[in-house]
N, C-alpha and C positions, 0 to 999 in steps of 0.2 A: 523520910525514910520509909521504906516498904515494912508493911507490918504483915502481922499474919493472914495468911491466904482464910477467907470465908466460904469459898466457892463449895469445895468438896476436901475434906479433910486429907492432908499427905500422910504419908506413911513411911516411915526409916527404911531404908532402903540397905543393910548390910548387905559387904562384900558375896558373902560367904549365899545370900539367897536370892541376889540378882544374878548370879553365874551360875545357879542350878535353873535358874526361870529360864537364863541362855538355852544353856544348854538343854532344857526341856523343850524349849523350843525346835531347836535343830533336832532334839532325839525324833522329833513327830516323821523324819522323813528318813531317818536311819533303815527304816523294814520298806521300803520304797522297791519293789520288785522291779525288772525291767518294763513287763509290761505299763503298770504304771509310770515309769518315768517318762515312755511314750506319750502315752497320755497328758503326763504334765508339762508336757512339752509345747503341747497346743495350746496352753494357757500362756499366762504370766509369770510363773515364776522363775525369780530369778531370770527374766527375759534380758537384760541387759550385761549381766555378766555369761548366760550364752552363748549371745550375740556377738561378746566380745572372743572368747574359745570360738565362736565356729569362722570367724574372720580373721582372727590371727592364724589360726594351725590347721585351717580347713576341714575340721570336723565335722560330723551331721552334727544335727542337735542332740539327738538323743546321747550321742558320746558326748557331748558339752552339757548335758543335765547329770550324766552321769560321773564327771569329775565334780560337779557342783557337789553330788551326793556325798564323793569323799570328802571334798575339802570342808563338810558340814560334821564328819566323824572326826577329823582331825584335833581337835581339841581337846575331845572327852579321849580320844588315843594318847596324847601326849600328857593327859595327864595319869591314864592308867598304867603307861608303859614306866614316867617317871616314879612313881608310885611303889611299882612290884621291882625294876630292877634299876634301882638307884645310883647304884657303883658299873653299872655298865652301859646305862642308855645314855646316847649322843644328843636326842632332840629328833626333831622331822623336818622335812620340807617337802614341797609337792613337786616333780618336777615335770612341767607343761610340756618343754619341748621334748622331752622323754617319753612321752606315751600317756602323760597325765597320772604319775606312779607318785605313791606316799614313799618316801624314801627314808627310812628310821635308822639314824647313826646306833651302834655299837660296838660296843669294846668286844664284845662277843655275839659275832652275829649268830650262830647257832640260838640261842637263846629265843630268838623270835620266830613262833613256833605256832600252827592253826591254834594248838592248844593256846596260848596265850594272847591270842587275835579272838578267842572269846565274845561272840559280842557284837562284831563288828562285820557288817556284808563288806564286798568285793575284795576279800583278802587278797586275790590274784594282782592286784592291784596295788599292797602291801609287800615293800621289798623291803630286808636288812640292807646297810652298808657300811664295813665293815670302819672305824676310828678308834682314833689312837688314845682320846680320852672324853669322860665321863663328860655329861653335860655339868655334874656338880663337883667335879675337879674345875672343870672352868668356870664356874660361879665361886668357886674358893678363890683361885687366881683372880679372879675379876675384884674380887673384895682386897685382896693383898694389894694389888694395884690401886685400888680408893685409896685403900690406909698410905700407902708409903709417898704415893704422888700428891694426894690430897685432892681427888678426883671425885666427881659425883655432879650433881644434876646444880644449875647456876654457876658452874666452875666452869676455868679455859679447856679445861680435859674429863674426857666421859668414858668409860668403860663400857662397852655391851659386846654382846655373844654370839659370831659368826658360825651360826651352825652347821651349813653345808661345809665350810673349812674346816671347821672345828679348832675352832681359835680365839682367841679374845682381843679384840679391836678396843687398843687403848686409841678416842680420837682427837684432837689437838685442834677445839673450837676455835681459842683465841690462843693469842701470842702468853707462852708461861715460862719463859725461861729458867725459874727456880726450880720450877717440877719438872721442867724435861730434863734440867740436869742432872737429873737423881736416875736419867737410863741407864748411861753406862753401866753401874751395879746392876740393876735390874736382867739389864742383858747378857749378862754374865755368871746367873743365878738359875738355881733347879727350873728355876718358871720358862726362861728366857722362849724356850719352843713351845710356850701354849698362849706368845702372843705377838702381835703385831702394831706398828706405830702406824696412824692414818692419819693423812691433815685433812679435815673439812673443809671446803671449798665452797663457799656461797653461791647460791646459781639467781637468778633474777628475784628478787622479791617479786610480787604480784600483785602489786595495788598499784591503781590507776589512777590517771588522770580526766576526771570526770568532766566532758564540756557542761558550761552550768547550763546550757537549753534542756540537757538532754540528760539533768539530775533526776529527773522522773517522764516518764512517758504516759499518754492518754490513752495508746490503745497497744495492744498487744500481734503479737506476729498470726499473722493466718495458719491457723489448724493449732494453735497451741489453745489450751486447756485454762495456762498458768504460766505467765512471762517470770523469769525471777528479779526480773529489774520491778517487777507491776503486780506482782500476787499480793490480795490482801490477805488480811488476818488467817490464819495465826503467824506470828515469828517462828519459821521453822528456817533447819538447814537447806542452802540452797539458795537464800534469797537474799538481794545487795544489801549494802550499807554504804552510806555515803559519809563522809568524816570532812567538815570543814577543817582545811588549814590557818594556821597563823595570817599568811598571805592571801588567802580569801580562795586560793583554789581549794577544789573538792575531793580526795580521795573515794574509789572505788575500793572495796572489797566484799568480803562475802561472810553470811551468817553461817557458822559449824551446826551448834545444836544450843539446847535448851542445859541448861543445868540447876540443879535447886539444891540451897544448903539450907542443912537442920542444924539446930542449936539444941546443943546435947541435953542443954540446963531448962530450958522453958518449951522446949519441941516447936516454937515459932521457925516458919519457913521461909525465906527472902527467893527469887526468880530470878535467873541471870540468863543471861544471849554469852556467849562466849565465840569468840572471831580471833584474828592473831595482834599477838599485841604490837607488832611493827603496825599496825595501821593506826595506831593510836597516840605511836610512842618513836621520839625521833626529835633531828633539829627542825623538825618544819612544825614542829605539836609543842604547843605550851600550857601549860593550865590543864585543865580538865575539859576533854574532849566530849564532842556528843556524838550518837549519830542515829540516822534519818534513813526510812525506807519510803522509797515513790515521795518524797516529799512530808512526810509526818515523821516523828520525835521517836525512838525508839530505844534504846539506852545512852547511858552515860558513866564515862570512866568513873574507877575509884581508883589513883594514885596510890602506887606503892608495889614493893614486889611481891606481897600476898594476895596481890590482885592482876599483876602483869608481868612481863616478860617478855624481849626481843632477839633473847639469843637461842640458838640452837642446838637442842632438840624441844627446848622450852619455850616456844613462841606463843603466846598467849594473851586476850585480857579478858577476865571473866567480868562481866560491866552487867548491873543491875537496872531497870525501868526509867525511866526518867521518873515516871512516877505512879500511884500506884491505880490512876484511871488511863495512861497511857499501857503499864501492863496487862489492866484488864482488856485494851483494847485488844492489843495483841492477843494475849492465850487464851482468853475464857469466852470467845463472843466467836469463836470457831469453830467446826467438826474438826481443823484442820490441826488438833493438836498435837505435839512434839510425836512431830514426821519431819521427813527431810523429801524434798521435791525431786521427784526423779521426773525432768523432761527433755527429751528428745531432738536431740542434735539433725535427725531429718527422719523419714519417714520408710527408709528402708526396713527390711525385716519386718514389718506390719507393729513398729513400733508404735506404744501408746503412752502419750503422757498423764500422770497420776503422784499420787503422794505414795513414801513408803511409809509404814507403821514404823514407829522410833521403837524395838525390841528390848533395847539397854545400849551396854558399853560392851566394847572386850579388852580389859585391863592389861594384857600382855602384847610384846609387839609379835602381829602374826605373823604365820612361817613364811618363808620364802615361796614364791609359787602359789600362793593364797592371789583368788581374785580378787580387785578391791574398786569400788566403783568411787568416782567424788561427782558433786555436781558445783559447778561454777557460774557464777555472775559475767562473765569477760561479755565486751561487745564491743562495738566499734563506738560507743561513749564514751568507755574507760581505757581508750590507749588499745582495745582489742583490735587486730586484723581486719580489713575489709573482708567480708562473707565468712567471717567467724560467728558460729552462734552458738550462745549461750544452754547450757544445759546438763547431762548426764554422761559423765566419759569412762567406761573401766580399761583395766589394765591389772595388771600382776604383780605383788612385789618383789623385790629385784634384789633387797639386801635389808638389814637393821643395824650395819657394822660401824653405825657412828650413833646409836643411839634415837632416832629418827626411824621413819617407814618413808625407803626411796620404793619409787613406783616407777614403771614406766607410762604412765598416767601423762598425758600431754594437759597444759595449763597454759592461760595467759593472764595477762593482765587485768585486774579486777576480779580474780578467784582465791588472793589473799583470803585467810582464814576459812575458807569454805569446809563443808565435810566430807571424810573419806570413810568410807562404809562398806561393807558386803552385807551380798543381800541373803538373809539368813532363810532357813524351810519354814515350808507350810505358805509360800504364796503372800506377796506385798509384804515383807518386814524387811528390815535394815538395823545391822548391826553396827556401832558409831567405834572408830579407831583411832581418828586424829582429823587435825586440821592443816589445812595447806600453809607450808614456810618458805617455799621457792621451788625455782625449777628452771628449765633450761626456756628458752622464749626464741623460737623463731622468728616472729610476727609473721608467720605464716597463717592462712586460714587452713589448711592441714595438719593434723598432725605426723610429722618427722618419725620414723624409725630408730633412730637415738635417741629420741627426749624420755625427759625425767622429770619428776616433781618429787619434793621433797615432803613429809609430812609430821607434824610436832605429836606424839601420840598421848592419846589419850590418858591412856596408863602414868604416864609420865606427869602428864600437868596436874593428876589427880593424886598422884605422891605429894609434888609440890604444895598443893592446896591442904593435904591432909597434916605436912610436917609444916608451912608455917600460920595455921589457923587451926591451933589446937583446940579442944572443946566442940570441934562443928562435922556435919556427915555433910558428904558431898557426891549428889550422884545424876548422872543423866536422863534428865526426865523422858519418860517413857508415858506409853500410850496405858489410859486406865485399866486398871486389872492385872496388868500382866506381872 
């Protein structure tokens, strides 16, 4: 068993001061003038989620740094606005094809006022719209509906909060005919107009079929930095995993991020890889799985649902070292610690491939119109498309009305459990959301204008972990100091 880390002492990580570290982070770029965002523009940051705004909506860049800027105040807005006008605010979302505009539901748009934008540049940019109820009327609803249906996270029905509708998406995982029985009343009840029934619809899982030549490679693609099928040390998000099956073939997927639990009682800390647990877990998985980057040892399951999960919005397995010279090898014998690999799908835009700085988490699922970048393993070893290559894709998300972050984020095979992230201010960071649960699969080596990828969010698996591993903290390892 992995015991306590000797390296460099960890530190408890509460909720309450890795979301101000966020968000001090992002504050660094809130006073960001135009002339500087000019400027920052000739750099790095944030170059990928740019790139993706000046290609989608044919923006210059400096309009595509400059929605970065808002969508970097969005957070600390929504929670000001919830904060000061509680019985009237809707929520927010960004909207892209609109002009790149914050859009803040209210009951009373009057209320949103320079005076209460306090705080925050490009108000011009900060629009009311006008809704028919409070974001915590539908978080009351949303809890009414846990109780009555028996609804909640590991169950066939999930509740979460449509905020550009302003509604509450009860979503119908699996088959529950007990609980769906119970709409009729429901539907017929004060609630009935502040919600909607949705079936969830599984789009491809994303793990692959790894040919065994081609379970590790010797040498890496020309002009890359850092293959993710080949990057050594450290374990960061971004990089394969390969999962023998019962039948001797190999699954493909992809590593999310680092995570480390504290034990309340002795402050000893254990190091997990966390990936999705469909790649672990299934008829073709028996026993206790392991799994292998470029051909070396890199975790191993722990059985049970306080450590996995295959359904959705909870697709998960948080797997620990194989052991605890195998962990060192991975995270302490690297500069490259808990970063997620951002590399470059081709070489347009003067793109460069590099690590991002792991920042933290962001516990909620983000607004609609948030850019969100994942990076993936897929290749033509794991079931990927001929001239499909592997690497860094952003995209916006699209909805959270089943509990999940749908993206329009194209994926293929062998990008199971990868991470979805934006990239947060101040240059090279990355903020972790979730990890990849399906998506639509052309096996095209383009991506499609209708494709989606599904995403299990982070917030979510870190409830899970918190409600059934009582006594322990659990947080996403990040780069020292921050």
């Amino acid at each position: 068993m992995p015991t306590k880390r000797a390296l460099r002492p960890r530190r408890r990580r509460p909720l309450a001061v890795l979301t101000l570290s966020i968000l001090a982070l992002i504050g660094a770029n809130l006073a960001i003038s135009s002339p500087a965002a000019s400027e920052d523009s000739s750099n790095h940051v944030a170059w990928f989620s740019r790139h993706y705004l000046m290609t989608k909506y044919g923006v210059s860049d400096a309009e595509a740094m400059r929605r970065m800027q808002l969508q970097w105040q969005v957070p600390r807005l929504d929670k000001k606005l919830s904060e000061r006008f509680p019985h009237d605010y809707g929520g927010i979302w960004i909207d892209q094809a609109g002009g790149g505009i914050a859009r803040v539901g209210m009951t009373n748009p009057a209320l949103l006022t320079d005076g209460s934008l306090s705080g925050f540049s490009d108000k011009k940019h900060i629009t009311a719209v006008k809704v028919q109820y409070s974001l915590q009327q539908l978080e009351e609803t949303s809890a009414k509906l846990d109780h009555n249906l028996g609804a909640g996270l590991g169950r066939p029905i999930n509740t979460s909060i449509d905020v550009p509708h302003n509604v509450v998406v009860l979503a119908e995982i699996g088959k529950s005919p007990t609980a769906l029985g119970k709409l009729p009343k429901l539907e017929n009840s004060s609630i009935a107009d502040q919600f909607v029934v949705h079936r969830h619809v599984d789009g491809d899982l994303k793990i692959g079929d790894v040919k065994q030549s081609q379970a590790s490679k010797t040498s890496i693609e020309p002009n890359r930095t850092c293959d993710p099928i080949t990057c050594g040390p450290s374990m960061r998000g971004g990089l394969r995993l390969n999962v023998t099956r019962d039948d001797g073939t190999v699954g493909g997927c992809t590593n999310g991020f680092n995570v480390t639990r504290l034990d309340q009682n002795d402050s000893s800390t254990v190091d997990y890889m966390l990936t999705a647990g469909h790649c672990v877990l299934g008829d073709r998985h028996s026993g206790v799985q392991h799994t292998t980057h470029n051909g070396i040892e890199v975790g191993k399951e722990v059985e049970g649902t306080a450590f996995e999960d295959d359904s959705y919005p909870l697709d998960f397995a948080l797997m620990p070292y194989e052991t605890n010279d195998i962990r060192d090898y991975w995270l302490n014998e690297s500069v490259h610690q808990h970063q997620i690999l951002s590399t470059c799908v081709s070489s347009a835009g003067g793109c460069i491939d590099g690590d991002l700085l792991d920042s933290g988490s962001y516990e909620q699922l983000p607004s609609v119109g948030t850019v969100m970048c994942a990076t993936g393993s897929s290749s033509t070893s794991s079931e990927g498309p001929a001239g499909w290559v592997d690497g860094t894709r952003c995209g916006e998300v699209e909805s959270g009305g089943d509990g999940g972050i749908r993206t329009n984020i194209c994926s293929r095979k062998g990008d199971s459990g990868g991470p979805l992230f934006w990239e947060a201010g101040g240059g090279g960071y990355a903020t972790v959301a979730g990890i990849l649960h399906d998506g639509t699969d052309t096996n095209s080596a383009t991506c499609g204008s209708n494709e989606y990828s599904d995403y299990a969010p982070w917030g979510t698996i870190h409830s899970w972990l918190n409600q059934m591993q009582p006594g322990y903290d659990f947080w996403v390892e990040d780069i020292p100091g921050s």
